[in-house]
DRENVEXPA-17997 format. One line per 3 residues: their letters; for each residue x, y, z of N, C-alpha, C. Coordinates in nm, 3 decimals, padded with zeros to 5 digits. Example, Ala and Ser with C-alpha at 12.3 -4.5 7.8 and 13.67 -1.06 7.14 Angstrom:
as> 01.319 -00.569 00.780 01.230 -00.450 00.780 01.320 -00.330 00.780 | 01.285 -00.225 00.708 01.367 -00.106 00.714 01.290 00.003 00.787
END
This chain:
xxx> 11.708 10.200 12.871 11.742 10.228 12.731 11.654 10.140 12.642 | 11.592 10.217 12.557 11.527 10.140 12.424 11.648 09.992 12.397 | 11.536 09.904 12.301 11.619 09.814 12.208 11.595 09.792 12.082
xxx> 11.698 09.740 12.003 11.661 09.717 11.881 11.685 09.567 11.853 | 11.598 09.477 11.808 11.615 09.331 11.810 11.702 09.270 11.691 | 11.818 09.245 11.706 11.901 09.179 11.557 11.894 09.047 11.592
xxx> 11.800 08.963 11.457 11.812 08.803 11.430 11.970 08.727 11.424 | 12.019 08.764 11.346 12.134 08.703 11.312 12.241 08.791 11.320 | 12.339 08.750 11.344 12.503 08.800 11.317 12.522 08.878 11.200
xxx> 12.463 08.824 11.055 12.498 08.862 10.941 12.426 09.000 10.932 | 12.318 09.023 10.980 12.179 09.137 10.959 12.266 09.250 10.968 | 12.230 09.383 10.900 12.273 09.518 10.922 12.153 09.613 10.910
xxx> 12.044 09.548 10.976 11.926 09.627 11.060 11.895 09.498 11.142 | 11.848 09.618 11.270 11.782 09.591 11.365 11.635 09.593 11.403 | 11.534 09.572 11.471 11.419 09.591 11.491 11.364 09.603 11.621
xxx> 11.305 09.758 11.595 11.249 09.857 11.683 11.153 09.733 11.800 | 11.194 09.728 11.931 11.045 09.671 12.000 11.020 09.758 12.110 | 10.923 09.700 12.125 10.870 09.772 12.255 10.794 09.920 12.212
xxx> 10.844 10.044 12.182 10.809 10.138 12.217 10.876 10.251 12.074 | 10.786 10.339 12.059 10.839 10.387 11.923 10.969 10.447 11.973 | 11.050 10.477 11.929 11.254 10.511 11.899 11.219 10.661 11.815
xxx> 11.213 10.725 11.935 11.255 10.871 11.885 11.373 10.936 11.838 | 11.375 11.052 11.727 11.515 11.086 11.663 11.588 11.128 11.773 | 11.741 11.091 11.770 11.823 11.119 11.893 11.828 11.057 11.999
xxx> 11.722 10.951 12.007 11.764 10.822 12.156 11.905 10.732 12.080 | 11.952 10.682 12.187 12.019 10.569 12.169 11.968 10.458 12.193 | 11.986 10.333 12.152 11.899 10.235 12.134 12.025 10.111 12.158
xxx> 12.019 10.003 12.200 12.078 09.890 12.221 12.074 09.814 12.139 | 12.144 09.692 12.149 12.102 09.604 12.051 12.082 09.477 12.104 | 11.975 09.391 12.063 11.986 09.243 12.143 11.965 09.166 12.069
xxx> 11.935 09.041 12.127 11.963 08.931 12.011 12.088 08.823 11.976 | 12.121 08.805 11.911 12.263 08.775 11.830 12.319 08.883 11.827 | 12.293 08.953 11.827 12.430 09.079 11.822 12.428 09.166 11.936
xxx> 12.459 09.168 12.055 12.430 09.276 12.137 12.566 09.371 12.160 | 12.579 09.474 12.243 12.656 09.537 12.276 12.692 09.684 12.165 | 12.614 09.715 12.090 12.616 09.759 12.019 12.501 09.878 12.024
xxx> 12.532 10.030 12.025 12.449 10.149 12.069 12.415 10.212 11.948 | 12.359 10.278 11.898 12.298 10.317 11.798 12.193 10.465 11.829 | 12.259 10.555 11.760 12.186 10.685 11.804 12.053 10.728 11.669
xxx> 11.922 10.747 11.665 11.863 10.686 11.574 11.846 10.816 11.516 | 11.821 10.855 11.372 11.856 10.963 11.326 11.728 11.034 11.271 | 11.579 10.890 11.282 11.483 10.974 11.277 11.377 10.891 11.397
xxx> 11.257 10.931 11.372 11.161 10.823 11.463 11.160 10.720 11.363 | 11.149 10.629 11.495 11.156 10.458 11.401 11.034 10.407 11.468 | 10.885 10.391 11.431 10.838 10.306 11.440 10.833 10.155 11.533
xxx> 10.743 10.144 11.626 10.716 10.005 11.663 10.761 09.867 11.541 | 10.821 09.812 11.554 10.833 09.658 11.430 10.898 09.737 11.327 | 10.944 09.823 11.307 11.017 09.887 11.205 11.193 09.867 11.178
xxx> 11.262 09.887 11.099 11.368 09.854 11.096 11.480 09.989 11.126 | 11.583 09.966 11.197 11.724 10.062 11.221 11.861 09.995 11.154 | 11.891 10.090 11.090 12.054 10.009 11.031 12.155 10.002 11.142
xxx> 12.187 09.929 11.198 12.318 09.914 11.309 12.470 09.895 11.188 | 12.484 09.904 11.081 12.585 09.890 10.983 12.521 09.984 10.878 | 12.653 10.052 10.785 12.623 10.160 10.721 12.575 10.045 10.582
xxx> 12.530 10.098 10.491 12.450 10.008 10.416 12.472 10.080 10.271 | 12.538 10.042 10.190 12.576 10.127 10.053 12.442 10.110 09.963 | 12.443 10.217 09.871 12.342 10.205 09.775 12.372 10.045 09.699
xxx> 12.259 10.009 09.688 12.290 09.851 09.619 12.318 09.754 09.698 | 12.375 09.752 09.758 12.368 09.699 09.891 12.274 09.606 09.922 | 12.265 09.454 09.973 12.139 09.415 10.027 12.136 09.453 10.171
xxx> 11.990 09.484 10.200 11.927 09.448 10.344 11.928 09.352 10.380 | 11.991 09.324 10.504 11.966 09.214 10.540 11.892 09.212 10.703 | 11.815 09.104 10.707 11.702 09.101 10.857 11.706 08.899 10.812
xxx> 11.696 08.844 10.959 11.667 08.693 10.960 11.798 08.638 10.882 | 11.922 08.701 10.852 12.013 08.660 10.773 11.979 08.627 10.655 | 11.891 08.721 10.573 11.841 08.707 10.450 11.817 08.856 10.399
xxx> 11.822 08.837 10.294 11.838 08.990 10.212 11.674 08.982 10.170 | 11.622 09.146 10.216 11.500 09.183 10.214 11.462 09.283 10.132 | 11.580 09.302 10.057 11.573 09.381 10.006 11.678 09.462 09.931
xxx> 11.716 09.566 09.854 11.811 09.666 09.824 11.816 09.765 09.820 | 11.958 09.870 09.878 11.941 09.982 09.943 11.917 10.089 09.814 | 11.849 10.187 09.798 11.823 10.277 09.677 11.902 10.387 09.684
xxx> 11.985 10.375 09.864 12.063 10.530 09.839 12.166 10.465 09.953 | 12.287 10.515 09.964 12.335 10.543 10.103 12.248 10.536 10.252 | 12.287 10.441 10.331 12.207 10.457 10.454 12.340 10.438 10.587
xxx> 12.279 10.491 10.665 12.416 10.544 10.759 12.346 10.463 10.864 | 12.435 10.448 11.002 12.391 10.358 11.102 12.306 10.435 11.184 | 12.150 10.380 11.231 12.123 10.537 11.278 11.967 10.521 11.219
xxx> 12.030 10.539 11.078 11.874 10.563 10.992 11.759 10.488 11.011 | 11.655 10.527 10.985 11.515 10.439 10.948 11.571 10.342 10.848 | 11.458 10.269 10.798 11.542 10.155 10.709 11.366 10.141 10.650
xxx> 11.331 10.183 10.540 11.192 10.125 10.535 11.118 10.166 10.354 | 11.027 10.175 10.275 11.022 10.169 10.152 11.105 10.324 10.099 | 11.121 10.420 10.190 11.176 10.568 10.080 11.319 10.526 10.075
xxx> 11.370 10.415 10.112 11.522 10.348 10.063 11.558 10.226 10.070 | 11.520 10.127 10.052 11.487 09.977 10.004 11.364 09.953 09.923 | 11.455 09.925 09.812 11.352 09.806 09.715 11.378 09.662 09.752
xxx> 11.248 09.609 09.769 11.200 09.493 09.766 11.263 09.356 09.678 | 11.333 09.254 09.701 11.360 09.197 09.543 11.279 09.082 09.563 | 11.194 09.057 09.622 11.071 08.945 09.663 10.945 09.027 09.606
xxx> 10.857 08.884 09.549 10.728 08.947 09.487 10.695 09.064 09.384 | 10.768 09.073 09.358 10.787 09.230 09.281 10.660 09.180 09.157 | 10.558 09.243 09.086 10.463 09.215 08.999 10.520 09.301 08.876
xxx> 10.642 09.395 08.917 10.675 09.413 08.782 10.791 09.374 08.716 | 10.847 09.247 08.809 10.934 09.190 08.762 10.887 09.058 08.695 | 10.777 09.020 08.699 10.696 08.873 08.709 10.700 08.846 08.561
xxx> 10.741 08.907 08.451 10.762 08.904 08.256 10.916 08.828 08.275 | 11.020 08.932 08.369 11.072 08.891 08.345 11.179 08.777 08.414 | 11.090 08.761 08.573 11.114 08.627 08.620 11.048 08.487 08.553
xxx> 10.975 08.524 08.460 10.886 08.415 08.379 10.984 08.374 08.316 | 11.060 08.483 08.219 11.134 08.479 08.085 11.213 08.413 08.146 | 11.291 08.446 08.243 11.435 08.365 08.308 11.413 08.238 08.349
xx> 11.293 08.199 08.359 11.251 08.046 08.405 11.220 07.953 08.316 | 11.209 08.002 08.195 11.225 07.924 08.078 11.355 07.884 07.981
END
């Protein structure tokens, strides 16, 4: 069986290794969180991310027990996890006016 690598306890994605995760495998989980099966709902990419927890719009991503991001729609356990539904809240260049403004 495929795996999917979860850093921390807190994370609600996992990460694809080994071998690309075709739609409809089940996938494991290891790491800090194991025991946990996951049927993947599209192809997931080598180093790519899988939600093992359903993930509400707004919602942070979380990977490394750190939020990577925020969800832009509903994401179900299963899903890809990657830019057509997480925004970024790191580095952003069009937030940089108004992370300036807030730092003053």
């Amino acid at each position: 069986m495929k795996k999917i690598f979860v850093v921390e306890k807190e994370d609600n994605v996992g990460t694809a290794v080994g071998k690309l995760i075709e739609a409809g495998e089940t996938v494991a989980t290891e790491g800090r969180v194991t025991g946990l099966e996951v049927v993947a709902h599209a192809d997931i990419p080598y180093g790519h991310k899988v939600a093992i927890r359903p993930i509400a719009q707004g919602e942070q991503v979380l990977k490394y027990g750190l939020s990577i991001g925020s969800a832009t729609e509903d994401i179900a356990v299963g899903d890809y996890v990657h830019l057509h539904n997480v925004e970024s809240n790191r580095g952003r260049g069009d937030r940089y006016a108004e992370e300036k403004e807030c730092a003053s």
